[in-house]
N, C-alpha and C positions, 0 to 999 in steps of 0.2 A: 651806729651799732649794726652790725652782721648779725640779725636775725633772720631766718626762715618761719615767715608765716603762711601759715596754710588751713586744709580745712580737713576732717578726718572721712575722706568718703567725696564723690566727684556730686556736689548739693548743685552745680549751674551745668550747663552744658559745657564738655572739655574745651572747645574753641574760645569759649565768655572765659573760661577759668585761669587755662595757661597766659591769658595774658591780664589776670589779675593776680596770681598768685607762684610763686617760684616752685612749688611744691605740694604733694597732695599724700596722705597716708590710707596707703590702701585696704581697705576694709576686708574684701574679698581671701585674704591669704590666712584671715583669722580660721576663716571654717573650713577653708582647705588650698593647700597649694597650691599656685597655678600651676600649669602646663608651661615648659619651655617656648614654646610657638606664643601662648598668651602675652608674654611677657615679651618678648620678640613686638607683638605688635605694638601694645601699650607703647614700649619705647621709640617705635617707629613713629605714632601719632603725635609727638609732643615735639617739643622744640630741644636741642641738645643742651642747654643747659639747664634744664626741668630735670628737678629731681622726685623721683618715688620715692616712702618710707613704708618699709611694709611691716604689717600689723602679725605679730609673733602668732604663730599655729595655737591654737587651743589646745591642742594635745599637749603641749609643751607647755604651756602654762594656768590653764584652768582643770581642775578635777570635773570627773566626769558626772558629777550631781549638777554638773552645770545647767539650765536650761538649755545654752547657746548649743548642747550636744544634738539637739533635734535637726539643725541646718547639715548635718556631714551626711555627705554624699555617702559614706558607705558608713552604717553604726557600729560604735563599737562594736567590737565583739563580746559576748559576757565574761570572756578572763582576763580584759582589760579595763572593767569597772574597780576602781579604786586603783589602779595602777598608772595613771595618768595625770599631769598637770603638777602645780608645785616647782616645774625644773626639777622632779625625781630624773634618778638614773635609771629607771625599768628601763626594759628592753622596750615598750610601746613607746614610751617618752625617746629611748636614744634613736627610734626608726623613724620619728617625729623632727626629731635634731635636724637626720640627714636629710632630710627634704627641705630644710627651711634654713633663709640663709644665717650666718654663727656671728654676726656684726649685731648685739643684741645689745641691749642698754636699759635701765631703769626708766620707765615712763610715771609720771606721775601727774594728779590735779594740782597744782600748785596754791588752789584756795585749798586744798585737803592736808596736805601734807609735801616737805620738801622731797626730790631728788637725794639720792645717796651714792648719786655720779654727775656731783657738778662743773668736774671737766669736759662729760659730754651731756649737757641740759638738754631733755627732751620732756617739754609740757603739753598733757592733752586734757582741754577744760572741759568739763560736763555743764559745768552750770551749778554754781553752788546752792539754789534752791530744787535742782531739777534740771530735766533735761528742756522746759522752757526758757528756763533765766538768761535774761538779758545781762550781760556785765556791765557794770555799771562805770564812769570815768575814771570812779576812784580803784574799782576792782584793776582795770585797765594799765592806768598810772603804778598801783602796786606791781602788777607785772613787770610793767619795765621796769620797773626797781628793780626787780628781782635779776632779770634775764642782763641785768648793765655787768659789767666787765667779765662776761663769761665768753669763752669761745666757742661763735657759731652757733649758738641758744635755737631749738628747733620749737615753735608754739604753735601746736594745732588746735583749732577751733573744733569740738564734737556735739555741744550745745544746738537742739532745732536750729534758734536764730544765729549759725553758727557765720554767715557770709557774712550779717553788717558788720557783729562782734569783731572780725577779723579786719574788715575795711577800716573800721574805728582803730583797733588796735593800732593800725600799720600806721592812719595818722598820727597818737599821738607817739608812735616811735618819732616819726618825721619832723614831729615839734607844734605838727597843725590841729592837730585834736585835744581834749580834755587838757 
């Protein structure tokens, strides 16, 4: 199977990661875009078949009752309270759009609820009891059920214990695990 497993957020030192895992989803672009130069380097550090998935702007997709609004480097402004998030077409969401890139897709917990773009499968697990929970073989095994004759199936680990979670999975993709 052509999966990409990963972890959501760089949880090991980059050097330990890229050569544990093909891909990493970057947390950072949620609260605010990077800088051209940042992403310049990102890409410069990694090895050329490494791939980034980058985590949709907030503006763009969470309303702004959100907690997660406290991390933006510049706060709203007060005429764009209620005008944000959803994928509305306001002008704050379409100045959100252009900054972040338009290759967008349904992410979903696959223990929560399926995908509603299983041409392009992109799963990010929290942890179905919590942001502690371990997944368990069975949880694991169901996965790949899932993610089997899909093309190019993306599975990012966002679970604390999200590295073993990830190393497990990759086994029993491979046939060695659970």
């Amino acid at each position: 199977m052509d999966v990409r497993v990963g972890l959501c957020g760089w949880t090991v030192s980059q050097a330990s990661y890229v050569r544990r895992f093909p891909v990493v989803e970057v947390q950072h672009t949620f609260y605010e875009p990077p800088a051209d130069a940042v992403l310049t380097r990102w890409r410069t550090q990694v090895p050329a078949e490494f791939e980034f998935t980058i985590k949709a702007w907030q503006i763009v997709t969470h309303e702004s009752n959100s907690p997660t609004y406290r991390r933006l480097k510049q706060p709203l402004p007060d005429s764009a309270h209620g005008q944000v998030g959803v994928f509305r077409t306001t002008p704050e969401v379409l100045a959100g759009w252009e900054r972040h890139p338009q290759d967008l897709v349904h992410v979903v917990d696959p223990m929560q609820t399926e995908t509603v773009t299983p041409e392009r499968t992109y799963y990010r697990l929290h942890g179905t009891s919590g942001s502690r929970h371990v997944h368990t073989d069975d949880e694991l095994r169901r996965l790949r059920d899932l993610v089997d004759g899909r093309p190019s199936p993306y599975v990012m680990f966002n679970n604390l214990p999200r590295v073993g979670d990830a190393e497990r999975f990759l086994a029993v993709l491979s046939g060695e695990g659970a």
